[in-house]
N, C-alpha and C positions, 0 to 999 in steps of 0.2 A: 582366673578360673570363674565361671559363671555357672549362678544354679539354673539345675535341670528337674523339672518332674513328670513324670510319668504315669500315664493318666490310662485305663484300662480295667475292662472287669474280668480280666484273665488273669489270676495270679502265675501260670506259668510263664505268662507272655510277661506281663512286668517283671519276674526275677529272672526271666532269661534276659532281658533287656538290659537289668540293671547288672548282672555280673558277671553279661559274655561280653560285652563290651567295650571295649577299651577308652571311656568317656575321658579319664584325666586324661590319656596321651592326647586327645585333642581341645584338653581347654575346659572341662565340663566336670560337674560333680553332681551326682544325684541326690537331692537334699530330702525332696520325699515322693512319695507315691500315690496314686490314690484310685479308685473304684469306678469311679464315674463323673460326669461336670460337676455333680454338687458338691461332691465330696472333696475336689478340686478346691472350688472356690471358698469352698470353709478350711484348709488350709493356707490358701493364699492369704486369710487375714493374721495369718506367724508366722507366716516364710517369704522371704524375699524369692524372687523366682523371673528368671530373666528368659528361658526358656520352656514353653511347656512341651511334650511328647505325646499323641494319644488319639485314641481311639475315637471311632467314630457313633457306631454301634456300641449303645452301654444303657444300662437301665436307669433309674431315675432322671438322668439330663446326660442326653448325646453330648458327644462331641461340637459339632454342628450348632448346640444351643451355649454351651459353653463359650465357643467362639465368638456367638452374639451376644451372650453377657458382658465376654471382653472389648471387644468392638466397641459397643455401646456405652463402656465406661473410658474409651479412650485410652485403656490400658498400652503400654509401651510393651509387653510382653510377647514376647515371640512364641506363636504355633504354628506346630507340623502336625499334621497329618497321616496315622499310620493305619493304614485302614484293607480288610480283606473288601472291599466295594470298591470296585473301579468306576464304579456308575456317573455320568457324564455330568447329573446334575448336583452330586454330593461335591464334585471339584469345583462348580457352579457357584453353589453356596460360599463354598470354600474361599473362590476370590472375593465374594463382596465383603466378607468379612477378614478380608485379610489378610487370609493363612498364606504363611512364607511358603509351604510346601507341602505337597499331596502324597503318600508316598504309595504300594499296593504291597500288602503283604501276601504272598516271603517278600520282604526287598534284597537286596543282594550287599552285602556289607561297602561294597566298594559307592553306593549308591546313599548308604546314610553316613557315610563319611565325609562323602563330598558335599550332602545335604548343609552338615552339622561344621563343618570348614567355611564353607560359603558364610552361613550366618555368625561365626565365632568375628570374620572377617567383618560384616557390617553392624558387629555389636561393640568390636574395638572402636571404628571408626567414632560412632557414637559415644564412647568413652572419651575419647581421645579432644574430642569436641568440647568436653565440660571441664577436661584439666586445667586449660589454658588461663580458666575462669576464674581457677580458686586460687592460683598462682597470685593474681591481680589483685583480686578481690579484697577490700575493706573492712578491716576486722569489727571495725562499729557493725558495717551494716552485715556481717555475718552471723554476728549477735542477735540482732534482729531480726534474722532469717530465723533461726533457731527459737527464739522468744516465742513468735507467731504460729512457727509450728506447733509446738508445745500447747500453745492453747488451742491449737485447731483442735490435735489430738483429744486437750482434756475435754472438750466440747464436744466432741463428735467419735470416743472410742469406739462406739458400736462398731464402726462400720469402715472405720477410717483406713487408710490403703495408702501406701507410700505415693502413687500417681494422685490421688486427691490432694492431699497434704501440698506435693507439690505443685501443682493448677493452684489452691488455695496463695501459695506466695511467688507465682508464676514464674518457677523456675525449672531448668531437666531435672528427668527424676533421680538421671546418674548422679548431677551435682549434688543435689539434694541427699541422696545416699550417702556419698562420703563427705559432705559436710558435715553430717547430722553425728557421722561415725568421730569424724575429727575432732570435732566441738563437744562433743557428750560420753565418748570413749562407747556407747552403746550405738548398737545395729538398730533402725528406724523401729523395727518390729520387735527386738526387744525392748526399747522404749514401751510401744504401743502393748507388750503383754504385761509390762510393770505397773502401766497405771491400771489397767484392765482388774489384775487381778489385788489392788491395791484398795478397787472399789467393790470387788468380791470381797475381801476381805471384814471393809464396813457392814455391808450387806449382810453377813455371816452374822455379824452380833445381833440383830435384828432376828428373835426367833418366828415370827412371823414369815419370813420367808421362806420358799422350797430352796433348797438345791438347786434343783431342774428349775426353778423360777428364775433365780440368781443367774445361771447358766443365759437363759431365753435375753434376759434383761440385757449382758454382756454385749450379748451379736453373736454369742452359737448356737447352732443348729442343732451342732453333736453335742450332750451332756459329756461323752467321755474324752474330748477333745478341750471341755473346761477344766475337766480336775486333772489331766494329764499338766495342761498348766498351771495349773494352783499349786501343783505338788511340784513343781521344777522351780517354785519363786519360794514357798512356804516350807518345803522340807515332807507335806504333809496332806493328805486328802482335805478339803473341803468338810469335809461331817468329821473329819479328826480334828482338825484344825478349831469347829465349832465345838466341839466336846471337851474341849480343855486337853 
């Protein structure tokens, strides 16, 4: 199954997406959703996310710009394309950065199924490519694989991304994924929200600091995107947490 997110500043068009559907019968799970690029990519730093879905037209950061954040970080993530603009230079854009496919809304269901088929197909492949590896692979130097992340991460939580991490000890991001799961029983990114909010946590006894300060400090954007996590590691709000 491979995560899916859904990216749109239409809530009817994202909950018609997400629950008319039929994503598990081909492979897919929608993990989350979200409003527009930004709001995307401040997700993307707690969600693992091997497909994104979305809009092109959206307020604070297009589609189109989104694509170039990803692009530009070398991300392995796969975008499509769901867009009411057939416009010749939006598809334009669309190749240099990447995108697997264009689509024009209404699309016709037989049409994003085939879309969403096609790449389930060369995301296996890609999987399939990194098994062989772990199979072989040298437990010393797995350990070491793992070691080195681990301090990438505690070095660089702000900002840190399953694709950095793994450029960082130059390995696929897929390997890197289930090794990281193997070896540690946690998912990369929950790894990555345990130290996160482990250093909120320090930060918290320090009354000199805001919240929202705490929150900036971390790598988010959205303050309620920090304490959503604080309170899924702690039990507890951040200023409850602080309050005894």
């Amino acid at each position: 199954m491979y995560n899916l997110m859904i990216v749109d500043d239409e809530i009817e068009i994202r909950t018609g997406l997400k629950n008319y559907f039929p994503w598990n019968e081909i492979g897919y799970e929608v993990v989350c959703e979200a409003e527009n690029g930004k709001q995307a990519l401040e997700l993307l730093k707690e969600q693992h996310v091997d497909v994104i879905l979305s809009d092109i037209m959206m307020p604070v950061m297009t589609g189109l710009e989104l694509a170039k954040e990803l692009h530009g970080n070398e991300s392995p993530i796969k975008l499509v394309f769901l867009s009411g603009y057939s416009d010749f230079q939006y598809a334009k854009q669309a190749m240099i950065y990447s995108v697997k496919n264009y689509l024009v809304k209404p699309t016709v269901y037989k049409e994003l199924v085939e879309v969403f088929q096609s790449l389930k197909t060369e995301l296996d492949k890609e999987r399939s490519k990194a098994e062989p590896r772990m199979e072989a692979a040298d437990p010393k130097q797995e350990n070491r694989y793992i070691a080195a992340i681990k301090k990438f991460i505690d070095e660089s939580y702000t900002n840190v991304t399953l694709e950095s991490a793994s450029n960082y000890v130059h390995l696929n991001h897929s390997y890197t994924s289930k090794l990281f799961k193997q070896q540690t029983g946690m998912t990369f990114m929950d790894y990555v929200i345990q130290v996160k909010m482990q250093k909120a946590a320090e930060l918290l006894a320090d009354p000199t600091y805001k919240t929202y300060e705490i929150s900036e400090l971390l790598g988010y954007t959205n303050p309620h995107n920090f304490t959503r996590s604080f309170k899924r590691i702690y039990g507890k709000s951040p200023r409850e947490y602080r309050n005894g």
